[in-house]
Residue frames relative to the residue before (quaternion, step in Angstrom):
aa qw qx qy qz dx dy dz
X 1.0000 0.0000 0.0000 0.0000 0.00 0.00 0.00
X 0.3966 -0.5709 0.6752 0.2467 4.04 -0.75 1.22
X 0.7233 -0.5653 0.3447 0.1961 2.54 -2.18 0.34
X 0.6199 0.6726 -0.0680 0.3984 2.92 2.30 -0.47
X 0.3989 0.7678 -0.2540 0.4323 3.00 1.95 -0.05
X 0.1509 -0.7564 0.6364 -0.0134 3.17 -1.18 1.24
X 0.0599 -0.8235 0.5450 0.1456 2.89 -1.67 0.44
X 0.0982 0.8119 -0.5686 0.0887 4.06 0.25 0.35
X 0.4121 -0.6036 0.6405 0.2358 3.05 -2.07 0.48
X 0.1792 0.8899 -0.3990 -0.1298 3.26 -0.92 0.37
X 0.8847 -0.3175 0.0658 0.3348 3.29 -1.21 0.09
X 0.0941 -0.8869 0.4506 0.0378 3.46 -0.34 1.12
X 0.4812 0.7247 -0.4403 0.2221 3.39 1.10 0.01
X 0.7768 0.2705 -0.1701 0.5426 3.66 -0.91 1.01
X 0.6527 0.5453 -0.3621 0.3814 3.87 1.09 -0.25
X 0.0480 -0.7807 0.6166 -0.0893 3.56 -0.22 1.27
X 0.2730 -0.6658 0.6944 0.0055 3.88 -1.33 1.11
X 0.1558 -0.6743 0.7180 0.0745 3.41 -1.02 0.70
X 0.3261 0.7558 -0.5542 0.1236 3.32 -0.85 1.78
X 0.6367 -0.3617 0.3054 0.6087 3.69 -0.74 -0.37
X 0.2305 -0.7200 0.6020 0.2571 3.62 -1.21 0.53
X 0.4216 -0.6887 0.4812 0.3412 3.85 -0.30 0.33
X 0.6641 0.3628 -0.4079 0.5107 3.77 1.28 0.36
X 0.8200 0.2512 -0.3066 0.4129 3.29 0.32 -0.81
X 0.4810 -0.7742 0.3032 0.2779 3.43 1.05 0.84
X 0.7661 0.3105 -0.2181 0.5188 3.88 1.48 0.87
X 0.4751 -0.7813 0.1664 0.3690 3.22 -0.70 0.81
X 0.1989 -0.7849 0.5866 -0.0163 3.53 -1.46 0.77
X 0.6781 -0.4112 0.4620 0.3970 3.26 -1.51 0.73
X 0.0904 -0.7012 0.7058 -0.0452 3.76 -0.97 1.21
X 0.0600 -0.7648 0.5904 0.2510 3.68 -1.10 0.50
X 0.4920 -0.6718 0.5084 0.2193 3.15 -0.86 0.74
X 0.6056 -0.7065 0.3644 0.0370 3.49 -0.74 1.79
X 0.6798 -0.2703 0.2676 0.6271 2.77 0.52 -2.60
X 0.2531 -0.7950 0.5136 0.2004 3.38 -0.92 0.11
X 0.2338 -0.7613 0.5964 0.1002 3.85 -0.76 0.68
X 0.0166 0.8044 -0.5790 -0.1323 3.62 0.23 0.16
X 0.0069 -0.7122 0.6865 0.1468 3.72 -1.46 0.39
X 0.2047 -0.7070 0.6663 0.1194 3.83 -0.88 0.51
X 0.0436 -0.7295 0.6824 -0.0123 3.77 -1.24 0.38
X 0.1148 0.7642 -0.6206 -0.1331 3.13 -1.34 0.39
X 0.5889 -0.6030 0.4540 0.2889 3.32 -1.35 0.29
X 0.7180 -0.5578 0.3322 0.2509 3.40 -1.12 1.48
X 0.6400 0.3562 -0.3836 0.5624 3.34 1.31 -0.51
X 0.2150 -0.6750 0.6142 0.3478 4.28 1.01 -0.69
X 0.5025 0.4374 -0.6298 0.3995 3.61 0.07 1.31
X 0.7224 0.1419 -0.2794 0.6163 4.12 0.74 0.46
X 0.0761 0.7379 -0.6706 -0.0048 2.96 -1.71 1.05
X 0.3669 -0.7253 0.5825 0.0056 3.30 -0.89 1.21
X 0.1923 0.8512 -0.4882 -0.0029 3.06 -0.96 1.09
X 0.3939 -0.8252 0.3974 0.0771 3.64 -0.93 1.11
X 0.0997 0.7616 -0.6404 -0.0025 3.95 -0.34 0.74
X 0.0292 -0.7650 0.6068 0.2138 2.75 -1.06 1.27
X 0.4674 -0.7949 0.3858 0.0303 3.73 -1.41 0.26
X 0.1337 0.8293 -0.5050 -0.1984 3.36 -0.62 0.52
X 0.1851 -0.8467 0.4980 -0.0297 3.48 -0.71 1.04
X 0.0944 -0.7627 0.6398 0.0048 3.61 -1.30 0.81
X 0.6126 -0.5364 0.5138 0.2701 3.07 -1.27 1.68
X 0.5352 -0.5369 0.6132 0.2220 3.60 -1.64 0.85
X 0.7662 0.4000 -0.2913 0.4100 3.65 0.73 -1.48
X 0.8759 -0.3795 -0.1824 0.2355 3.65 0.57 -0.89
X 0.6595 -0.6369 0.0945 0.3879 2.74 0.69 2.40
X 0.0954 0.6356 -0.6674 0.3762 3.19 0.53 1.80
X 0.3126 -0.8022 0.5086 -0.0027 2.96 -1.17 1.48
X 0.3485 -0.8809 0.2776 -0.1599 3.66 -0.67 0.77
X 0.1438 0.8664 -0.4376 -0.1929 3.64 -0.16 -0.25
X 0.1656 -0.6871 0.7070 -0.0240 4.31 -0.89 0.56
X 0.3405 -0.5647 0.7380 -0.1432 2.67 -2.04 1.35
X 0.1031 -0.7797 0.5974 -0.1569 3.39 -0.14 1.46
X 0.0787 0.8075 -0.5721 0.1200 3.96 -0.14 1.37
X 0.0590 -0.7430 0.6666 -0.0127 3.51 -1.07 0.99
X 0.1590 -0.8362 0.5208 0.0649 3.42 -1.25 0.28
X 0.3796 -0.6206 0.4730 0.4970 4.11 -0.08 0.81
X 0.6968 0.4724 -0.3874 0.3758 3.78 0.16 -1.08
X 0.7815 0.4523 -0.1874 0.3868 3.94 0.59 -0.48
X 0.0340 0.8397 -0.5112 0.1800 3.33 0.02 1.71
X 0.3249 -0.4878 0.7645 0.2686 4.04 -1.36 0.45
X 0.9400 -0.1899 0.2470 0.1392 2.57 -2.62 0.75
X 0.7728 0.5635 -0.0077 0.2917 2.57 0.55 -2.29
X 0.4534 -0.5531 0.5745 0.3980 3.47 1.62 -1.33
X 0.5109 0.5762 -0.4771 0.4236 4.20 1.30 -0.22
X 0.7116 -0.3352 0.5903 0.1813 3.45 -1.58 -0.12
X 0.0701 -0.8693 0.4624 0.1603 3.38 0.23 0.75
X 0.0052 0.8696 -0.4840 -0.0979 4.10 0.45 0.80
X 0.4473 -0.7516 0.4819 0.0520 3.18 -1.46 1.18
X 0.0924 -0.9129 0.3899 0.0784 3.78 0.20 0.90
X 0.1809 0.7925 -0.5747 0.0944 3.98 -0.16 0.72
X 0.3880 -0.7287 0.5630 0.0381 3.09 -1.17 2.28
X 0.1024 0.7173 -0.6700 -0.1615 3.37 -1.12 0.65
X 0.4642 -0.2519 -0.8491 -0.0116 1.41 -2.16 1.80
X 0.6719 -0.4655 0.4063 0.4083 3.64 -1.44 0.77
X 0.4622 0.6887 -0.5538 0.0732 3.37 -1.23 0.50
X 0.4001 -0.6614 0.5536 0.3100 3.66 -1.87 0.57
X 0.7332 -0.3169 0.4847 0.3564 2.77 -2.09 0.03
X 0.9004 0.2069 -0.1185 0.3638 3.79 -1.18 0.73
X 0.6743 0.4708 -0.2480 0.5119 3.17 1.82 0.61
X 0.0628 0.8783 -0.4457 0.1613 3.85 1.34 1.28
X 0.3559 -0.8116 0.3464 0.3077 3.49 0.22 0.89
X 0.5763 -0.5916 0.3146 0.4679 3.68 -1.08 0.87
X 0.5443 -0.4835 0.6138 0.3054 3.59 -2.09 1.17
X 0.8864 0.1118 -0.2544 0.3702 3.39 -2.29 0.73
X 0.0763 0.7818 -0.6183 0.0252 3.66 1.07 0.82
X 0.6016 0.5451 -0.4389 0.3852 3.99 0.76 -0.95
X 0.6947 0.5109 -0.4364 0.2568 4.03 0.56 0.64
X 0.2896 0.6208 -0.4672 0.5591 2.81 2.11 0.62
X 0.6192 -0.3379 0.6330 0.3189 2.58 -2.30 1.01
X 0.5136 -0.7199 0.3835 0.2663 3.50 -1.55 0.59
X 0.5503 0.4828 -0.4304 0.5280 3.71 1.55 0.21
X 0.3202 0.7229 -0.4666 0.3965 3.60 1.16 -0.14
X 0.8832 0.2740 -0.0918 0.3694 2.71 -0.17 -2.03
X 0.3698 0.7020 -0.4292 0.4315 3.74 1.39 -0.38
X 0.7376 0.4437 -0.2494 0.4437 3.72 0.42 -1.84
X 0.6874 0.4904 -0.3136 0.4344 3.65 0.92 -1.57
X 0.5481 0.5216 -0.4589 0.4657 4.29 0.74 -0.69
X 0.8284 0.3373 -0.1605 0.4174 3.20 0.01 -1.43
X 0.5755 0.3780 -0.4753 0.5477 3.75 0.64 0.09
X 0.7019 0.4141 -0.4816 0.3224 3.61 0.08 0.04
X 0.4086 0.6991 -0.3946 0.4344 3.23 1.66 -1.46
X 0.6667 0.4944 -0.2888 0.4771 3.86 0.50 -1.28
X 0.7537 0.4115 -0.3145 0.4046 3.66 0.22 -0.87
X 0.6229 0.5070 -0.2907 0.5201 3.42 1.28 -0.88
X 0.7214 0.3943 -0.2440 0.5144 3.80 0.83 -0.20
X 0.2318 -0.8299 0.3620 0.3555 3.27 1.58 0.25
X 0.4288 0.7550 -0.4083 0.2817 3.56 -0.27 1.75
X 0.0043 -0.9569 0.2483 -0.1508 2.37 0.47 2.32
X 0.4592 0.4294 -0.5788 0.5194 3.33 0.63 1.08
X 0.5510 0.3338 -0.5560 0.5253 3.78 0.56 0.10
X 0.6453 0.3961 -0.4773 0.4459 3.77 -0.16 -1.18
X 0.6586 0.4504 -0.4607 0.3887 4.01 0.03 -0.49
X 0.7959 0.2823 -0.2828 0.4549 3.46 0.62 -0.33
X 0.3628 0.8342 -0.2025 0.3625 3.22 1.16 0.15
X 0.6910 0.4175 -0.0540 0.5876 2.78 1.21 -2.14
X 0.6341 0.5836 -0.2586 0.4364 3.58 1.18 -1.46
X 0.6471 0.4238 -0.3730 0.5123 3.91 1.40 -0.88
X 0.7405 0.3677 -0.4449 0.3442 4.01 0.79 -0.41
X 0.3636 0.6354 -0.5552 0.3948 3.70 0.80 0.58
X 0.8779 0.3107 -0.1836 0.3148 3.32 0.29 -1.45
X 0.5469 0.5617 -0.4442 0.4337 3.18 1.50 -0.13
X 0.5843 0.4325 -0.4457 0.5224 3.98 1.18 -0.38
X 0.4166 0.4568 -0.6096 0.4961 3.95 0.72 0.00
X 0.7882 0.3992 -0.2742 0.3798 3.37 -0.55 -1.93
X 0.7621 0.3602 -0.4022 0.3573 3.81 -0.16 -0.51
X 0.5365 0.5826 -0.2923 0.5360 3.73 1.89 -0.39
X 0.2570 -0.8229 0.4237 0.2780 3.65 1.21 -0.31
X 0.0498 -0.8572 0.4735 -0.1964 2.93 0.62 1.56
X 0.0080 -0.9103 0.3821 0.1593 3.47 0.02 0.71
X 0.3179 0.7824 -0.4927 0.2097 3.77 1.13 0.49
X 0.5635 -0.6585 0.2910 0.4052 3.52 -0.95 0.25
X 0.6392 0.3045 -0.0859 0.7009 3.54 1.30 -0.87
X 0.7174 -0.3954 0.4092 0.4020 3.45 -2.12 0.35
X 0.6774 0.6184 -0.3440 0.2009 3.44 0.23 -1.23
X 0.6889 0.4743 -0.1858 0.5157 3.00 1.41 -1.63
X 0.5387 0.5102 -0.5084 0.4371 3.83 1.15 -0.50
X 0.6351 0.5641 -0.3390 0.4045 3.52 0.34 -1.26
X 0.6854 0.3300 -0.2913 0.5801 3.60 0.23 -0.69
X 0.6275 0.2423 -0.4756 0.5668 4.40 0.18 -0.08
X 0.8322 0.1904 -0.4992 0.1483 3.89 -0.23 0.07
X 0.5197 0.6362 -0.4215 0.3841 3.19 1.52 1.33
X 0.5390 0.5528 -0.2987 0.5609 3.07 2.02 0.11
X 0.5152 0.5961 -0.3846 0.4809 3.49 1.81 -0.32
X 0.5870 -0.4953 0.5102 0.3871 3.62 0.78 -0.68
X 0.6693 0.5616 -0.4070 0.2664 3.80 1.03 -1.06
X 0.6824 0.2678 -0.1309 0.6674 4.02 1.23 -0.82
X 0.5427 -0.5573 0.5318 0.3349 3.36 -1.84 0.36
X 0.6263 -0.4143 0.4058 0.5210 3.24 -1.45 -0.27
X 0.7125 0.4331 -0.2248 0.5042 3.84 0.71 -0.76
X 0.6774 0.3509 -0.4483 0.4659 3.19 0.72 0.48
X 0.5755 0.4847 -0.4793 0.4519 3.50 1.10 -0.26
X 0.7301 0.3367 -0.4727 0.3608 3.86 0.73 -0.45
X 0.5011 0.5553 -0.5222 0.4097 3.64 1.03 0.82
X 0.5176 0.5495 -0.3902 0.5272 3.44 0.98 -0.38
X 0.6844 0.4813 -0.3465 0.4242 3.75 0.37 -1.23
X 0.5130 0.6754 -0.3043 0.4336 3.88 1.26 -0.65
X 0.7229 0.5580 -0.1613 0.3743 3.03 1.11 -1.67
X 0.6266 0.5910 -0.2720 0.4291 3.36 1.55 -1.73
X 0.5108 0.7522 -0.2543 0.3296 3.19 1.31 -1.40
X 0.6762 0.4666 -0.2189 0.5264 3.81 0.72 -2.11
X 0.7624 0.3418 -0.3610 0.4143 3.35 0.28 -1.62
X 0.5434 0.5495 -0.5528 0.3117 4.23 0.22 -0.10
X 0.6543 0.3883 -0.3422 0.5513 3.71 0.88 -1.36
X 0.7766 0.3115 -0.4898 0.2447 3.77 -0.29 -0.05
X 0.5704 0.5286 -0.3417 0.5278 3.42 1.41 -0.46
X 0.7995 0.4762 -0.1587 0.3299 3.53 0.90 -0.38
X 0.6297 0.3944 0.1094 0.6603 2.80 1.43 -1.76
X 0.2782 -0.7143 0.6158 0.1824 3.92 0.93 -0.29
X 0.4621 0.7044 -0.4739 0.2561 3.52 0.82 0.70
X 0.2428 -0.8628 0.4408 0.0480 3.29 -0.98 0.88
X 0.3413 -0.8016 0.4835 0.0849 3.45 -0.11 1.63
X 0.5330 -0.6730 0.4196 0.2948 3.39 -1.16 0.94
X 0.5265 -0.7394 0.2512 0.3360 3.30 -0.99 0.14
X 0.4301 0.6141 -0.5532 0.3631 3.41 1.27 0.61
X 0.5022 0.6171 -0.4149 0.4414 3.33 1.56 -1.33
X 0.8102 0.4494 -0.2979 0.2300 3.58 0.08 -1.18
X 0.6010 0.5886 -0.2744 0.4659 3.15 1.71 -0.62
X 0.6803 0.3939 -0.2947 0.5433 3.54 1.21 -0.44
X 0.5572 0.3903 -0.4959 0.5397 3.77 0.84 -0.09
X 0.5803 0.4928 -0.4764 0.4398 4.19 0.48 -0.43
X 0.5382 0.6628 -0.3271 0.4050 3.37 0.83 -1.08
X 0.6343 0.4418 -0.2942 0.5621 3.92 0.73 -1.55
X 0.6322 0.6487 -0.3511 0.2370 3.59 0.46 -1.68
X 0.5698 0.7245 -0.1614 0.3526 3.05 1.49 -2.11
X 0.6582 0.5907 -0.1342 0.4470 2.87 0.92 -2.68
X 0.7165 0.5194 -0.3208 0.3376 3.59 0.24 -1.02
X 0.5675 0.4724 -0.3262 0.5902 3.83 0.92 -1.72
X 0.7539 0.4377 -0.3526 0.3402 3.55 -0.22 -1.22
X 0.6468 0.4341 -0.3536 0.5178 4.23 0.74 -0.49
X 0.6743 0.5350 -0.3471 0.3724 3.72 0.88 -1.45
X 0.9041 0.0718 0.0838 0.4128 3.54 0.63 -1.64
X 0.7297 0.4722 -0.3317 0.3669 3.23 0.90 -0.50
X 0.2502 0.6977 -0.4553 0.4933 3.79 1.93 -0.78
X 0.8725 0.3064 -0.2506 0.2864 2.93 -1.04 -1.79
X 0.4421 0.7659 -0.3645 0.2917 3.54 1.06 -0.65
X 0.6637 0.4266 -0.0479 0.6126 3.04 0.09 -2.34
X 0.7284 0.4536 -0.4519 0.2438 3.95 -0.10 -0.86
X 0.6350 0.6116 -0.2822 0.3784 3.56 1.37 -0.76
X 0.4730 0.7349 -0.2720 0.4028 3.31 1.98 0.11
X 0.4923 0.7079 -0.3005 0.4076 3.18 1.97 -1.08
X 0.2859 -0.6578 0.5018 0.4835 3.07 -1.13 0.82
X 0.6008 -0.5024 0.5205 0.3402 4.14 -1.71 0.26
X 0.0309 -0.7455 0.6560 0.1132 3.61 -0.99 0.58
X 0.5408 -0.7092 0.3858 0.2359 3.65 -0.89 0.91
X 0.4189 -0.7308 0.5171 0.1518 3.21 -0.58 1.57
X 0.6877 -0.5886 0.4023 0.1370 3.47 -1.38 0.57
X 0.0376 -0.8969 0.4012 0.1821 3.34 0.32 -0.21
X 0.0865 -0.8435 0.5134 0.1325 3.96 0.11 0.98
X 0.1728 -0.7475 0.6398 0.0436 3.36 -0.86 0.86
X 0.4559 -0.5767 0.5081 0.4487 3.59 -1.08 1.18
X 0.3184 -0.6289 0.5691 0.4233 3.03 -1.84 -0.30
């Protein structure tokens, strides 16, 4: 920090941002809480660089938050504006709200599933490739699969009944991505990754969370046939 550097709080009343919320997984009118402002200038005072940081809460459902508003003198639009630089913490995109009743995962489950998204939301894709490839086998391993390798799990927990046949050859896709990045250091794009999260998603949501929400139903009384 130069000797010129400032810091101040300031006024937040009425200031509203329109970003991704990290619950409702799109973007929305955020009001802005508090603000911290910092200002710098260069030693020569021909660039100055300023930093607000923020805390903000979604309008819809007052999920709370924090952003890093950055401008620079040297960085202008078309127009002649201030070009300003916005980074949400925690990182995330639009269309990616993490799955509801996560507490019916087993608790390494949900460890692998946080922190593989955390990756996807920070856009890191040779972790998110291996990531996705580590929450397959942990639903083998917590299903007591007993094959020696993924493949062969994947194929007993479609002979178990727990996945279709078409969903195990989406899983086998999956094993496939996470080898080349764990292997190959290869780094899938991010639609790819969003649609292999998508299977990942598909999978937690049939194994454990379904069966969950279904025990909510109300029960209707089954018949009972008796030879004659």
């Amino acid at each position: 920090m130069s000797l010129k550097a400032r810091v101040k709080v300031q006024e937040t009343k009425g200031k509203v941002l329109g970003v991704v919320c990290p619950e409702c997984g799109k973007e929305t009118a955020h009001v802005v809480l508090t603000n911290v402002a910092y200002d710098d200038e260069s030693p020569e005072g021909d660039v100055q660089v300023s930093d607000s940081y923020l805390t903000i809460m979604c309008r819809g459902c007052k999920t709370v938050s924090f952003c890093r508003e950055s401008t620079c003198s040297e960085d202008y639009d078309e127009d002649g504006q201030a070009v300003a630089t916005i980074t949400l913490f925690p990182s995330r995109i639009a269309r990616r709200p993490p799955l509801s009743d996560l507490y019916h995962l087993p608790p390494e489950l949900q460890r692998v599933y946080e922190e593989t998204r955390s990756g996807l939301m920070q856009n890191l894709p040779i972790l998110v490739g291996i990531g996705i490839r580590a929450i397959v086998e942990t639903v083998c391993n917590d299903k007591r699969r007993s094959a020696r390798d993924l493949a062969g799990k994947i194929q007993q927990l479609v002979d178990d009944g727990f996945i279709t046949r078409v969903d195990g050859d989406i899983l086998h896709d999956l094993r496939f991505m996470g080898n080349e990045a764990a292997h190959k250091t290869k780094a899938h794009s991010q639609e790819e990754l969003n649609l292999a999260f998508d299977a990942a998603e598909h999978l937690l949501d049939s194994v454990y969370l379904l069966p969950q929400r279904a025990q909510k139903l109300p029960r209707q009384p089954r018949k009972t046939v008796r030879n004659p």
